[in-house]
N, C-alpha and C positions, 0 to 999 in steps of 0.2 A: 520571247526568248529566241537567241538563235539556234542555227543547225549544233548537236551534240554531234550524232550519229549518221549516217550517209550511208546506204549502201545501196550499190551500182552492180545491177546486174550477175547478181552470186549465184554462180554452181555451184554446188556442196554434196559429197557423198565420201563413200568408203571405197566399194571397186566401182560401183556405177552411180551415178549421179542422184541424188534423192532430191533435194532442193535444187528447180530450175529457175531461174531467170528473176530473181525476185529482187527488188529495185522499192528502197522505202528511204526516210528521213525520219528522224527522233528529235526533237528539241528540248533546248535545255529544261530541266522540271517539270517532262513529261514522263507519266505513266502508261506504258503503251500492252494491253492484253494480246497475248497470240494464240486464237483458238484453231482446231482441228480435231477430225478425228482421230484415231490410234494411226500412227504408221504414214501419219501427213507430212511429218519430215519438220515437227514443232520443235525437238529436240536437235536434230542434225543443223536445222538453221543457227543455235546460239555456238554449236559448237563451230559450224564454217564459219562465223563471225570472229571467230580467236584462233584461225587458221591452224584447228586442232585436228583438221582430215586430212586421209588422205589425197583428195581426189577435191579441187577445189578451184574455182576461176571465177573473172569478177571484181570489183572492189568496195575495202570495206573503210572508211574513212572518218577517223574522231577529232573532232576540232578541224577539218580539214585537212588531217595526214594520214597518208595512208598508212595502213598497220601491217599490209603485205611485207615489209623492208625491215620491221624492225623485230628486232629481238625476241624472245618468252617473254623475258624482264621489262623489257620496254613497254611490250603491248599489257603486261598486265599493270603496270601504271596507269593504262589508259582503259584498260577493261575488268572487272571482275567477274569470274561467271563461278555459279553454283550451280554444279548438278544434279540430275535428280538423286544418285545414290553417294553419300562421301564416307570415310571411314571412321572409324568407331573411335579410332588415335587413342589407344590403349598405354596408360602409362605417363600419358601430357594430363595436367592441366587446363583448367576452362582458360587461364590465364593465359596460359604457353599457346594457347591452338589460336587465340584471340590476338596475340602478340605476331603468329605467323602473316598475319593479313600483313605488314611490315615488312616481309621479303622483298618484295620485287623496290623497296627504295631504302633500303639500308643491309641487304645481302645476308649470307650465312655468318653464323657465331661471332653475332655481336650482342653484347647484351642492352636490352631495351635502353633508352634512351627517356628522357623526362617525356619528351613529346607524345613516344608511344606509347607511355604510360596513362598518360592524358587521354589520350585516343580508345585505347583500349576502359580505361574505367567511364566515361561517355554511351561505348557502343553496350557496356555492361547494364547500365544505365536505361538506355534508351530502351533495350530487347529485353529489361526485367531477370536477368540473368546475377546479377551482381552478388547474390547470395552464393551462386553455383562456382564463384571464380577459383577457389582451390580443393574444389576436388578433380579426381578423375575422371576424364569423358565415358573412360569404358563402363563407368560404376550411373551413367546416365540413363533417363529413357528416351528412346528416340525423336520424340518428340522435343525435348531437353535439349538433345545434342543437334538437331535440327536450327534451335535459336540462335545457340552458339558459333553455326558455321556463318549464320545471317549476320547474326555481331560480325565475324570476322571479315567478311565482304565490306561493310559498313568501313573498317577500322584499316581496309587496303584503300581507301582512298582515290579508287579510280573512278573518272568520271562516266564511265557508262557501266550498268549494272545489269549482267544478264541472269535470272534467275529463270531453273527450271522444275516448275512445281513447288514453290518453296514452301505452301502449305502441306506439302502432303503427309506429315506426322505429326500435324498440329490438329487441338482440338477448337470448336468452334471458336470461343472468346482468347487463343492464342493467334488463330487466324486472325480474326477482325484487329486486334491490337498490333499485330505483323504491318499489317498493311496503313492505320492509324502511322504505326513510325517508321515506316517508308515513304507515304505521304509525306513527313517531316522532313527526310532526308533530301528530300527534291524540292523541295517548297522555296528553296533557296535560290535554286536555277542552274548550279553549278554541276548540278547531277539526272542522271536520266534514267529509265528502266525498262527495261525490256523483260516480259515475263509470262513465262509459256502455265498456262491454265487448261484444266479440262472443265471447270463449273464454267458455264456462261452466267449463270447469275451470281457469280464471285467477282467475273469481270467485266459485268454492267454496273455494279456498285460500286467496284474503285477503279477501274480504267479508263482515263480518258479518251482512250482511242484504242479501237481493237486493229486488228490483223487477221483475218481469216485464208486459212491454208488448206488446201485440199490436192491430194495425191501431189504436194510440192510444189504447186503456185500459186502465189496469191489470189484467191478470187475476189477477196471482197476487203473493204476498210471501212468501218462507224465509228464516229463518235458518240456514243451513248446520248450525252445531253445535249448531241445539236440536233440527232438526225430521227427523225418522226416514227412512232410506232409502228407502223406498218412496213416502213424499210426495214427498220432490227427485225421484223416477225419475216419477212422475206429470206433477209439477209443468214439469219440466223437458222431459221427453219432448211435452208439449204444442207447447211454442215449437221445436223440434228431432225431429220424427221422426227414430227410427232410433238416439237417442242411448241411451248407457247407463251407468247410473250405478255403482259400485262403490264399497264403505268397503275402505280396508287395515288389516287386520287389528290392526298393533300400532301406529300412532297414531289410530288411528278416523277418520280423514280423510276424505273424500268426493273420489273424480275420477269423472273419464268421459270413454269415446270413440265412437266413433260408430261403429254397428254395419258 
């Protein structure tokens, strides 16, 4: 597949710089993990990728253009990002919040459209949600309302997908099924992922390729299924004393727990 994502050389922070000099490529229908520890700048990286700081230099390039020059609207045509906390949207509908993903290419108070009807009962679909579509978000449990913002990412249609933490008010088999259809979402080639993780053995299972960040630079990149036990127990044991890594035997997999 080719290059989705490109980024050259990214400073990223608030008053002082948290992410320096961090220089990577995503391709299309890839799933790409970014681990660290607390305070690595895991977070700050997706946001200086949708040139949402203040303090920011570098470049970030989707399909080959840069996203410095263009618009909110623009860029979120070409990016989705979900962050770690979103609101409760008190008073909308799973439909209505699901229907938002639709801003950035059809604008305010217009009413849906057959397409984004389509779209939206698909991403309903896909995320297991479809029951939930006419009630109130605020009347949901977090975990609930968690899906629905995933649907909605899905149903914005941009080709690079930054998620951050997007498990984290999901229970186990909501998790593993999140990522089952996101897998799907990319399988296609037309879509990419970038998604910041604190389990490592969440994303040795479904990442094809990690990123490791510490105090804001990359130090390290694995491929889980190309690169040998002993790298990932190197690699990984760096960002995690104490952790440890193990293959099982008859699907060659990679986990780990912590000593």
């Amino acid at each position: 597949m080719g290059t989705m994502l490109e980024v050259r050389n990214l400073w990223a922070g608030y008053t002082d710089f948290v992410v320096r000099d961090l220089s990577f490529a995503v391709a299309g229908g890839e799933l790409v993990g970014i681990l660290g520890r607390n305070g690595s700048g895991k977070s700050t990286l997706l946001r200086g990728l949708t040139c949402g700081l203040r303090r920011r230099r570098g470049q970030v390039l989707v399909r080959g253009e840069d996203c410095a020059a263009l618009s909110p609207r623009q860029r979120a045509r070409r990016m989705a990002l979900l962050p770690q906390h979103t609101p409760s949207s008190p008073g909308l509908r799973v439909e209505e919040v699901l229907e938002l993903g639709r801003y950035p290419w059809e604008g305010p108070l217009r009413p849906p459209g057959s397409q984004t009807r389509e779209l939206v009962r698909r991403a309903a679909e896909q995320f297991g949600i479809e029951g939930l579509l006419y009630r109130d978000c605020a009347a949901l449990s977090q975990g609930q309302r968690q899906l629905v913002q995933l649907a909605r990412v899905a149903v914005q249609g941009a080709p690079v997908l930054l998620l951050d933490e997007p498990n984290s008010a999901l229970d186990f088999p909501n998790t593993h099924q999140f990522f089952r259809t996101l897998t799907g979402l990319l399988a296609g080639g037309e879509r990419c992922a970038l998604v910041v993780l604190h389990d490592p053995a969440l994303a040795l299972r479904w990442c094809g390729r990690l990123l490791l960040l510490e105090e804001g630079r990359l130090v390290g990149e694995l491929r889980p299924g190309e690169t040998g036990l002993h790298a990932v127990q190197s690699a990984l044991g760096r960002l995690y004393p104490g952790l440890q890594v193990r293959q099982d035997r008859e699907s060659g997999r990679l986990f780990c727990a912590m000593e």
